[in-house]
C-alpha positions in Angstrom: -46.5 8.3 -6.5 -46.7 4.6 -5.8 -48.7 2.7 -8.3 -51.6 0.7 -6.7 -50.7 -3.2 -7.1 -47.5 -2.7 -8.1 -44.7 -4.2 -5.4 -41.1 -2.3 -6.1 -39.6 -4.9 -2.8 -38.2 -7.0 -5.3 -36.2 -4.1 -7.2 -34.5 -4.4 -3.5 -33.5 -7.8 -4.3 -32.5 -7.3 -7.6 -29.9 -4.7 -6.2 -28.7 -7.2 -3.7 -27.6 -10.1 -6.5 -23.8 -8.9 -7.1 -23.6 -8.5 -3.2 -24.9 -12.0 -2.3 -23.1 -13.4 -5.5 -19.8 -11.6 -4.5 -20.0 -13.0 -0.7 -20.8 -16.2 -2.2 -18.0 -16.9 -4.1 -15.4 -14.5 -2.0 -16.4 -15.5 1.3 -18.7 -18.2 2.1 -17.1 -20.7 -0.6 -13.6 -20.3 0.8 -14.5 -20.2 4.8 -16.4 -23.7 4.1 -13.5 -25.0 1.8 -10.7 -24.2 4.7 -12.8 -25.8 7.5 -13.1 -28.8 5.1 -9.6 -29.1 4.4 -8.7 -28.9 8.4 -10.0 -32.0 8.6 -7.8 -33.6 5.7 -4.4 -34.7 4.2 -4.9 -31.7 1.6 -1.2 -30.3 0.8 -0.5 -27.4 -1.9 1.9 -29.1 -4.1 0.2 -29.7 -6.9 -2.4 -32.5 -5.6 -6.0 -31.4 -6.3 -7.7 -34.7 -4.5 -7.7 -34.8 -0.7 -9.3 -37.1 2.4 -10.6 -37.3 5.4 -7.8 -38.4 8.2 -8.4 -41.8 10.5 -8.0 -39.0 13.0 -10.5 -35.7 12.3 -8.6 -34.1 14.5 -4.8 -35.0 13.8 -4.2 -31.3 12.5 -5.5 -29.7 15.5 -3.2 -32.0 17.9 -0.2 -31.1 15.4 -0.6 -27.5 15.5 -1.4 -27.1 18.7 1.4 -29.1 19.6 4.2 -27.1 17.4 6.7 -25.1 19.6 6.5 -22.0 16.7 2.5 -21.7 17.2 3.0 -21.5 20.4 5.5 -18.8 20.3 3.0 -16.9 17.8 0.7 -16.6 19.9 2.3 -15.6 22.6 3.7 -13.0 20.3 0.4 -12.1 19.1 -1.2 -11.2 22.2 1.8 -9.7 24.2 1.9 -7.0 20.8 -1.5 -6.6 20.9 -1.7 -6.0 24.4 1.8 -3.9 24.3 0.1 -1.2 21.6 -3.8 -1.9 22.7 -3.3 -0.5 26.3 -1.3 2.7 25.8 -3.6 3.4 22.2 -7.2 3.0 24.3 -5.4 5.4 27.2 -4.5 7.9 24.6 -7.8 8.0 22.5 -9.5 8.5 25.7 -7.8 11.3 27.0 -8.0 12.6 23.8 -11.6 12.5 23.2 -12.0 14.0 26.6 -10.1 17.4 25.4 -11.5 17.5 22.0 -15.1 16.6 23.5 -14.9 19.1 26.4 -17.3 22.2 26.4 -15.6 24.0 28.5 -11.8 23.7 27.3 -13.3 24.4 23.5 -9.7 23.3 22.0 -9.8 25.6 18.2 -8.1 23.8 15.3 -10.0 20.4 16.3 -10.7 19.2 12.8 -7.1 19.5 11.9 -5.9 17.9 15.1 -7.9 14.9 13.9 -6.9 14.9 11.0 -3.4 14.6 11.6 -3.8 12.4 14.3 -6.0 10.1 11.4 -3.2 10.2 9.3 -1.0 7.3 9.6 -4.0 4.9 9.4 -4.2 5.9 6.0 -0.8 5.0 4.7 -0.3 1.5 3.1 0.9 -1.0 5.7 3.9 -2.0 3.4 4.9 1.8 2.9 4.8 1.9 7.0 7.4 -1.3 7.2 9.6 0.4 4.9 9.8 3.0 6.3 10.7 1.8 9.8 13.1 -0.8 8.4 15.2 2.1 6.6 14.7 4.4 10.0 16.6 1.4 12.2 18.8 0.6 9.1 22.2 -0.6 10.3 24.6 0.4 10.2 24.0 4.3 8.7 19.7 4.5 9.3 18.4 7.6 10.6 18.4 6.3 14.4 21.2 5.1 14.6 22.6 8.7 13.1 20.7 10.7 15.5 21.9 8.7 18.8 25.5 8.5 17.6 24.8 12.5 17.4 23.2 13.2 20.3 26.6 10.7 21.9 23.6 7.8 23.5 25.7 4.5 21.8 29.0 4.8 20.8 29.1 2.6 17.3 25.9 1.5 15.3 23.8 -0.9 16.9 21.7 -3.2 15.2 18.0 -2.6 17.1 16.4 -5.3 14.6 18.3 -8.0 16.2 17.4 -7.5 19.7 14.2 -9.5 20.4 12.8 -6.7 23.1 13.0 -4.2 20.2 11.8 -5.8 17.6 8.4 -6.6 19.3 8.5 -3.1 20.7 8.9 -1.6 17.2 5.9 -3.5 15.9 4.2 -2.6 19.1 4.5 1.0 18.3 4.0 1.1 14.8 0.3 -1.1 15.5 -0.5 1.7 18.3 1.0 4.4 16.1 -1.4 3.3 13.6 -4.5 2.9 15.3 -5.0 5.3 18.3 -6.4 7.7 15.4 -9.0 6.2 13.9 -9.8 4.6 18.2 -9.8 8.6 18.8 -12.6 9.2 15.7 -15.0 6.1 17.1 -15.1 7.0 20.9 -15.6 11.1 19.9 -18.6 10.2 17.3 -19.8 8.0 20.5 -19.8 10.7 23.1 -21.3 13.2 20.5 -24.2 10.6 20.7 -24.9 10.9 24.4 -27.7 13.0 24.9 -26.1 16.8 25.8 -29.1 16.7 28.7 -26.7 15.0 31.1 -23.7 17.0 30.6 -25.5 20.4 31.1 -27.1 18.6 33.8 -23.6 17.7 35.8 -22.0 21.4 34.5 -24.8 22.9 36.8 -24.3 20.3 39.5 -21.1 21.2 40.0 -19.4 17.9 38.5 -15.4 19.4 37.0 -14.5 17.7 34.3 -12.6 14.5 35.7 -16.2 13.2 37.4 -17.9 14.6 34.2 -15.9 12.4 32.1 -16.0 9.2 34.7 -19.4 9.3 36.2 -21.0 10.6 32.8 -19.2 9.9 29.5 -17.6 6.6 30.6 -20.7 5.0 31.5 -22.9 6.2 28.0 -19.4 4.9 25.9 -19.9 1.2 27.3 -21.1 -0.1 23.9 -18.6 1.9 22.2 -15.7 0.4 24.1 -16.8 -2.9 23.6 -17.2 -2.4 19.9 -13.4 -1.1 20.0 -12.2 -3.7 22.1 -13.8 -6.5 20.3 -12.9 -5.2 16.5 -9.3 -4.2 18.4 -8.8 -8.1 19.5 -10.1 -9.5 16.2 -7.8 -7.2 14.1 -5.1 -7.4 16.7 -4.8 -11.8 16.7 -5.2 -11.3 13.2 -2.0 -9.2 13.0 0.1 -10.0 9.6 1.1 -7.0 7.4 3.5 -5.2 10.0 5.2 -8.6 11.1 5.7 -9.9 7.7 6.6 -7.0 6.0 8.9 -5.7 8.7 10.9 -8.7 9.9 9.2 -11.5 8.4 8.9 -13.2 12.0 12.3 -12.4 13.1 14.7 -12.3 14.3 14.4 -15.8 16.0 10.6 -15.9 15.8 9.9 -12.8 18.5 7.5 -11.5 15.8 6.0 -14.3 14.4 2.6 -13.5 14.7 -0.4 -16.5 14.6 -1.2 -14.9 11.0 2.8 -15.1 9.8 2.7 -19.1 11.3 -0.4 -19.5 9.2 1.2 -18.4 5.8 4.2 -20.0 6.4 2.3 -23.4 7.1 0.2 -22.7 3.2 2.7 -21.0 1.5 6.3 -22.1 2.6 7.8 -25.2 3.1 6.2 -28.4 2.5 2.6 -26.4 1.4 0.5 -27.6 4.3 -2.7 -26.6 4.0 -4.7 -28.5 6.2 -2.4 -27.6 9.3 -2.6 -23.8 7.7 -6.7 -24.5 7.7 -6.6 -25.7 11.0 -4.6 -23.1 12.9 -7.2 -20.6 11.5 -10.1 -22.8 12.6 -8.3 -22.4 16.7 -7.5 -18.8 15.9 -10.9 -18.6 15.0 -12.3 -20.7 18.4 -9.9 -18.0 20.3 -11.3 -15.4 18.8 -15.1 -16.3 19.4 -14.1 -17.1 23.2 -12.3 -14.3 23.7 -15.1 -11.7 22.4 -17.7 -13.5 23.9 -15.6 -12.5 27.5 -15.7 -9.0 26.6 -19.5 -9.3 25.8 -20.2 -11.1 29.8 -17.8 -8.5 31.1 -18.6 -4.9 29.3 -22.5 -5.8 29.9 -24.8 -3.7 31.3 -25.5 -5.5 34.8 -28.9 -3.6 36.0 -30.2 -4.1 32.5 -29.8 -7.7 32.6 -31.4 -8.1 35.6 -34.2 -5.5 34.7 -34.7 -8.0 31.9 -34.5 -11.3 34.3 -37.2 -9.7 36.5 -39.5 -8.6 33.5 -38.9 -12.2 32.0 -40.2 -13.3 35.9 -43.0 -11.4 35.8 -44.3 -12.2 32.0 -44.1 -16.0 32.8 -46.2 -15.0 36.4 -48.7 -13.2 34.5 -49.1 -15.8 32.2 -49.2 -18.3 34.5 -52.1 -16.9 36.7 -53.7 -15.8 33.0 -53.7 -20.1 32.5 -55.1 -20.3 36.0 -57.7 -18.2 35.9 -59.3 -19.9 32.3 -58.9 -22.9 34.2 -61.1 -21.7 36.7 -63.4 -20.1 34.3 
C-alpha cells in the first residue's frame, strides 16, 4: 500500500541517472564535439587545440566537392536501393503466407527462425565468409562453376565492379529481409481480426485481402521500415569495409567508409570527417522527412485541417458572441 505523503516519483529519477549520465557522455558530448569540429582546422595528428575557419563552411565546400564522396554516395544509395527493393518484396510476400488464415503454413516458428538467422551473425564473420566463398583462385564458387563447366579457368568476381556492389547488395538483403519479415508480421497481428473476418465473408480471396486490407493498416509499419531501412542503409560500413575495404576502384566505398578514411587514414582530417557526417546527416533528415509527406495518411490530415477549421470558427463566433453580450 502506498504511504500517505510519501512521493516514490523521484525513485523514477534515481533509476534514470546512469541512463542520462551514459547518453551524456556517449552520445550528446560527442555529436556536439563533431558538429564543432566541422566547423574548424581540427586534424588527428597529435594537435589537441583547434579554430574556427575564416570560412565556416570551407569543409562543407571541400567535401562536397571531392570526386570519392561523390562516388560514395552514389554507392551508398544504389546498394541500398539494390538489396532494399527485392528485401521489402520478399518480407511482404512472406508475411502474407505466414499471416494467412486460410493457407495455415505448420512449422511457422521455425520458418522464422531460420529465416532470422543471418541477422544474428557478426557482420565481420559474414565478410569472411563471403571473401573465402569468391576466393580466387580455389574459393568455393569458383570450384562449383568450374564443376558444373559455367567458366573455364578461375575468375576473380572481386575485381569486377558490377559484382562487387552486387555481392554487398546481397549480403545487406540477405541479412535483413528476416528481421523486415518479423516487424511487418508483429504489425499485421496488430490489425484488428474484425476486418479480415469481415472481407473472408465478403468474399475478398486473399490477393484483395492482402491489398485492400493488410496494406492499408501496415502504412505506419512501412514507414517505420523504410525510414530505420534508409538511416541504416546510408549508414552502411561493416559489410563495405570488412569485405573490400572500398574496392576495387572505389565501387563500394560507401559514405560511412569515405568518412573513416577522412578520420582515420591519411592526413587524419577530422573536420572534413565531421563534416561529411554533418551532410549525411542533412541527407538523412531530408530524405525521412519525404517518406513522412509521402507514407501519410491523406484523409486524416485533412480530417484534421477541417476540425482545426472548425475549432478556430467556433471560437471565433464564441468571441463574437461575448462581444455582443
Amino acid at each position: 500500500m502506498r504511504r500517505k505523503g510519501v512521493s516514490y516519483a523521484r525513485y523514477g529519477y534515481i533509476f534514470c541517472i546512469p541512463f542520462v549520465l551514459t547518453y551524456l557522455v556517449f552520445h550528446l558530448y560527442p555529436l556536439v564535439y563533431t558538429t564543432i569540429i566541422g566547423f574548424t582546422d581540427f586534424k588527428g595528428l597529435g594537435r589537441t587545440d583547434f579554430k574556427f575557419n575564416e570560412d565556416l563552411f570551407e569543409n562543407f565546400r571541400r567535401v562536397l566537392n571531392n570526386p570519392s564522396f561523390s562516388q560514395s554516395l552514389k554507392n551508398t544509395v544504389g546498394i541500398w536501393v539494390a538489396n532494399f527493393i527485392p528485401q521489402i518484396l520478399l518480407a511482404l510476400l512472406l508475411t502474407a503466407w505466414f499471416t494467412s488464415t486460410r493457407r495455415k503454413i505448420k512449422g511457422q516458428g521455425l520458418f522464422k527462425v531460420v529465416f532470422y538467422m543471418p541477422n544474428i551473425i557478426t557482420q565481420a564473420t559474414i565478410a569472411i565468409l563471403f571473401s573465402t566463398l569468391f576466393a580466387y583462385p580455389t574459393g568455393p564458387v569458383n570450384s562449383l562453376l568450374q564443376n558444373w563447366g559455367l567458366i573455364d579457368g578461375a575468375t576473380e568476381f572481386l575485381r569486377s565492379k558490377t559484382i562487387a556492389r552486387g555481392i554487398i547488395a546481397f549480403i545487406q538483403f540477405w541479412m535483413w529481409y528476416g528481421y523486415t519479415m518479423i516487424i511487418l508480421i508483429s504489425g499485421v497481428l496488430g490489425i484488428n481480426p474484425e476486418l479480415f473476418e469481415a472481407a473472408e465473408i465478403d468474399g475478398a480471396t486473399s490477393r484483395q485481402t492482402f491489398f485492400r486490407v493488410t496494406l492499408p493498416n501496415l502504412r505506419t509499419i512501412l514507414l517505420f521500415t523504410l525510414v530505420t531501412s534508409l538511416i541504416g542503409g546510408l549508414n552502411m560500413y561493416d559489410i563495405p569495409r570488412l569485405f573490400l575495404d572500398g574496392g576495387p576502384d572505389n565501387s563500394t566505398l560507401t559514405a560511412s567508409v569515405f568518412i573513416y578514411n577522412q578520420a582515420f587514414k591519411g592526413s587524419y582530417m577530422y573536420n572534413r570527417a565531421s563534416a561529411a557526417s554533418l551532410i549525411m546527416f542533412v541527407i538523412i533528415a531530408i530524405c525521412s522527412a519525404m517518406l513522412f509527406i509521402i507514407m501519410r495518411d491523406k484523409d486524416a490530415a485533412k480530417l484534421k485541417k477541417i476540425e482545426k477549421k472548425n475549432r478556430k470558427a467556433f471560437k471565433k463566433a464564441e468571441k463574437e458572441a461575448r462581444r455582443l453580450v
